[in-house]
N, C-alpha and C positions, 0 to 999 in steps of 0.2 A: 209184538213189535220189538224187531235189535233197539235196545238202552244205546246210549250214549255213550262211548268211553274216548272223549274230549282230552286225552293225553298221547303226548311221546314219550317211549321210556328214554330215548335220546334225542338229541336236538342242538345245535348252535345256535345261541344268542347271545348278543352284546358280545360279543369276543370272548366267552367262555362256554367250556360242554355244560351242557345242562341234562339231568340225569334225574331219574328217580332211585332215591335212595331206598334201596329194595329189603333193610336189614330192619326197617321204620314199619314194612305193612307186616300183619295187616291193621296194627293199629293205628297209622299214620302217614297220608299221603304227603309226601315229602320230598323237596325237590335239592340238589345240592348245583352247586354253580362252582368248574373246576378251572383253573387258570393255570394252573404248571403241570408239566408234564410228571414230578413226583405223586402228586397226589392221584392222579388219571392213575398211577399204575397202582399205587394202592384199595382207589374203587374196583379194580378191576379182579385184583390178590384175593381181597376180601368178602370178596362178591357182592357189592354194594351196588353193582353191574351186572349182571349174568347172562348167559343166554348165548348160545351159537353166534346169530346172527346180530344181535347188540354188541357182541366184545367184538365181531369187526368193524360196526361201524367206529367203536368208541376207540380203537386200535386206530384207525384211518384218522382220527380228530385230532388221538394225540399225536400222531407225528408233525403234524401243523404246529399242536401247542407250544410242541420240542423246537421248533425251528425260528416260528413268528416273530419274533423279539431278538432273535440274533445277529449280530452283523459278521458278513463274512468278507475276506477280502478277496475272492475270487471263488468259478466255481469248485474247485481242487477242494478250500477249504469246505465250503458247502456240503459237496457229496462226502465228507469224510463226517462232520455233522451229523449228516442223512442217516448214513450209517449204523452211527451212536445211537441214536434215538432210536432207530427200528429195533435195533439190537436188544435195549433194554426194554422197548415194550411188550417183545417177543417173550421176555426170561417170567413176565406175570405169569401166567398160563400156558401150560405145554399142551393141551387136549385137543381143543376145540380149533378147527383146521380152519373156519372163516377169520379168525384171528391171523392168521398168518397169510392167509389169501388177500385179504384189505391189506397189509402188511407190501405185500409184495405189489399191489396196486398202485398203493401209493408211491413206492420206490420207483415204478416205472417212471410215472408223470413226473417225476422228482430230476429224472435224469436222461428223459426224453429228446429234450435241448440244450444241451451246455453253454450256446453262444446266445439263450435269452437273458437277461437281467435275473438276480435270482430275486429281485424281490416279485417280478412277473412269476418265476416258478414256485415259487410259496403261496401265491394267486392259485397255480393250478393245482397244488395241492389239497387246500380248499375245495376247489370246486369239485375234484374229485372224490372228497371223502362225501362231502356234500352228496355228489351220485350215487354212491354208494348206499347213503341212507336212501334215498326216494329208490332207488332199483330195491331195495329192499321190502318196502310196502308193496310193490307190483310183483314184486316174487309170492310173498306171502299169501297176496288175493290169489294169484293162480293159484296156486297149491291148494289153495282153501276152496276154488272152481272145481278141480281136478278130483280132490280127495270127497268133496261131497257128492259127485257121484257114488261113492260105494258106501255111502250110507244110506239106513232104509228109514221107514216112519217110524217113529217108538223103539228104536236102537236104544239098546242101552249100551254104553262106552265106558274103557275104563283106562286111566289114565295116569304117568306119573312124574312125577317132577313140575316144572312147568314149561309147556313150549307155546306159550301164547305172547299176547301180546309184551308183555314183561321182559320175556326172555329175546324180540324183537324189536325195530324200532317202533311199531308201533301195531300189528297186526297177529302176528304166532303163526305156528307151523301147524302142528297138528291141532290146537284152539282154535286155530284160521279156519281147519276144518270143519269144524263144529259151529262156526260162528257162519261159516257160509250156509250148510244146509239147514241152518236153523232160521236162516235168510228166507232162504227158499220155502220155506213152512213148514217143515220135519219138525215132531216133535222127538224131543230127543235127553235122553237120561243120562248122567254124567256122573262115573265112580271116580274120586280121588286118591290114587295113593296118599299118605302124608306126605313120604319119603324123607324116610330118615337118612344122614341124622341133622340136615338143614331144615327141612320141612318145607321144601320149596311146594311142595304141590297144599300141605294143609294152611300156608300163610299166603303166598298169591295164586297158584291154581284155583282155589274156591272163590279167591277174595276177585280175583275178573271175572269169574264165570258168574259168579253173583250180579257183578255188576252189570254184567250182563244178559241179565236175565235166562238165565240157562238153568236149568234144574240139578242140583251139586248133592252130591254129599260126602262125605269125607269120609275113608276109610281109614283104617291102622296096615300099614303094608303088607303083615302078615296075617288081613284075613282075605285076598287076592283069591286065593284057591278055593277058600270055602263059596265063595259070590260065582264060582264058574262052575262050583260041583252043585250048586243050587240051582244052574239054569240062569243066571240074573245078568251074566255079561254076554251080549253080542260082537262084540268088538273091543279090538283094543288096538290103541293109537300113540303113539310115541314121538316123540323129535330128535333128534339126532344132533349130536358135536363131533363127530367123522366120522365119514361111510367109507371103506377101503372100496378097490378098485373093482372087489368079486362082491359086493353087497355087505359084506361085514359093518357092523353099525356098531360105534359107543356111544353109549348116552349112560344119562345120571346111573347111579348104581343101584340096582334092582331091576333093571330093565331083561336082562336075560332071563330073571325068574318069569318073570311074566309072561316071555317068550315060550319058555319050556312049559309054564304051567299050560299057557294058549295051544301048545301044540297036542298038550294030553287030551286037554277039555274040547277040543277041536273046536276053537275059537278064531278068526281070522286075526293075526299080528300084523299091523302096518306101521309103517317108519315114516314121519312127517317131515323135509328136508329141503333147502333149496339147493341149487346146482354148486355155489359155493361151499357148500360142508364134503363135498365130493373129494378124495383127496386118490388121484387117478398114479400116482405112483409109488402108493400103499398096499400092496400085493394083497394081504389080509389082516385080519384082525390083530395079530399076536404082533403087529409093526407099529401098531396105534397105542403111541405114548399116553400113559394115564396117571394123571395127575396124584397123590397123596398130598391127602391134606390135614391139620393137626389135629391131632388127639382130642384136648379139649371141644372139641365138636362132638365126639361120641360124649365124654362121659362127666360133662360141663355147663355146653349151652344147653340153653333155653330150662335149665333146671336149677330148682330155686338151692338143692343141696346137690354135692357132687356123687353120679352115678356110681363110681367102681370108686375102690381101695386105689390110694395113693401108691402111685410106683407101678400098676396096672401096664402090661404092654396093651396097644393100641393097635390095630391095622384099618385104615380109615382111603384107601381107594377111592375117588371121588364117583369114576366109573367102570363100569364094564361093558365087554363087546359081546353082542348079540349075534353069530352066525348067521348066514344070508339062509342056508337050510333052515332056520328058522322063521323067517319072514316072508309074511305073505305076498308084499310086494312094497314098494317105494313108492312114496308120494313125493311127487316133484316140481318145482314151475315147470319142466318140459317134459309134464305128462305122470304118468303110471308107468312105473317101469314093474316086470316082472322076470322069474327065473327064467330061461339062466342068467343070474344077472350080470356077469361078467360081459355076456354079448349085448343086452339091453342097454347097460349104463354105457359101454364106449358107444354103443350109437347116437344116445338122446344126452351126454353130458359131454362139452365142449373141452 
């Protein structure tokens, strides 16, 4: 029987974001409650947020938070407000394309009507970010319908970073996957990368899949190869922070090894995504902005002495792009898309 996982990683209440503070597990389920707009961009910097489809919701909130409490003397001053805000919640994170896409949702509702009250279009801002979240959890189920098809009984899967529930409002991408045919009665085996050098996949990948009764176990990243030259992985599943317009995919960094190792081992490689991470005016990979993130991540966190000699250069990439020639096909809310995928995605993504 699916366990219970009785949480949003995002949510509005009482007039503040309410978040799980993701930097706490897996030792500590932990909720933070955000009221300004500075601090929202700091959970988001620091990844106290994370996830494709969480940083738009949590994008879409804070433009409300920016605005809620302002007075404006007409809408001139308003939309120049608008502006500001979007502006700076955009500069958190450059990667991750549903960030910019909530981003730009909200801008629309924002300036849809200039001749309504703007405390009414602060109303609709709201209620839009609001849609956003619940369009979110129905994306997620399909994907998770969709993608359980092309899993078998006793699959074993291997996975990294984390694209589940965590990294959405409340469901995952490729996790959604897992969680749906394992709905369905599939039993089903679950390799974790760690995924250095956050550890996104050995601190909440395992810590939901547990929770959810899923059979886990935790890998060190670089023994990927040896588990596929052993026969142990059937599949591998991934989630995606922008898919360019020909299939090109980033996500967390290792993901391309994966891909190349799956394509030696001749392993099926799938991308877990909703329509939103699609970024349809991104030609290819090499256009897809990738974040750098600090040093002290490699050779600092989570260790109780510091890794490398002081003064050490560092190159710390958050992600890399996966070629569509590598991927065996796209898991989507609208459907399974397949090569070519250039002609696939313009038909089935809006």
């Amino acid at each position: 029987m699916e366990k219970s996982m009785d949480f949003r990683t995002i949510d509005w209440v009482n007039g503040r974001i309410k978040i799980i503070d993701q930097r706490q597990l897996p030792g500590r389920l932990s909720y933070l409650h955000i009221k300004d707009l500075k601090r929202l961009w700091q959970a988001i910097k620091t990844l106290t947020v994370r996830g494709a489809p969480a940083l738009g919701a949590a994008a879409a909130l804070g433009v409300y938070l920016g605005v809620k409490n302002r007075s404006f003397k007409n809408f001139n001053d308003f939309e120049r407000e608008l502006k500001r805000v979007i502006g700076y919640i955009a500069s958190s994170r450059p990667t991750a394309k549903n960030l910019f896409w909530a981003l730009e949702r909200i801008r629309r509702a924002g300036i849809k009507d200039p001749r309504r009250p703007v405390s009414e279009i602060k109303k609709a801002i709201l209620a839009e970010a609001k849609k956003i979240m619940e369009e979110d959890i129905i994306s997620c189920r399909k994907i998770g319908c969709f993608g359980a098809k092309l899993i078998n009984h006793n699959d074993a899967i291997l996975t990294i970073c984390n694209a589940g529930s965590l990294a959405t409002v409340g469901y995952g991408t490729a996790l959604g996957v897992i969680y749906q045919a394992k709905k369905e009665g599939k039993k089903i085996k679950v390799y974790s990368c760690e995924t250095r050098p956050i550890l996104q996949g050995a601190r909440l990948t395992t810590w939901e899949l547990k929770k959810r009764g899923v059979d886990v176990t935790l890998i060190c990243d670089n023994m990927a190869a040896t588990l596929m030259q052993q026969g142990k992985i059937d599949k591998v599943i991934t989630g995606a922070d922008r898919i360019a317009s020909n299939g090109d995919s980033a996500n967390k960094i290792g993901t391309y090894d994966l891909a190349v190792l799956s394509r030696y081992h001749k392993v099926p490689f799938y991308v877990a995504a909703p329509a939103s991470t699609f970024d349809l005016e991104v030609k290819h990979g090499k256009e897809i902005p990738i974040e750098q993130r600090p040093a002290e991540e490699i050779h600092s966190l989570f260790f109780k002495k510091r890794m490398a000699a002081k003064g050490i250069k560092v190159y710390n990439p958050a992600f890399d792009v996966t070629p569509a020639s590598l991927i065996t096909a796209l898991i989507t809310d609208k459907g399974i898309l397949r090569a070519p995928f250039r002609e696939s995605i313009r038909r089935m993504i809006p």
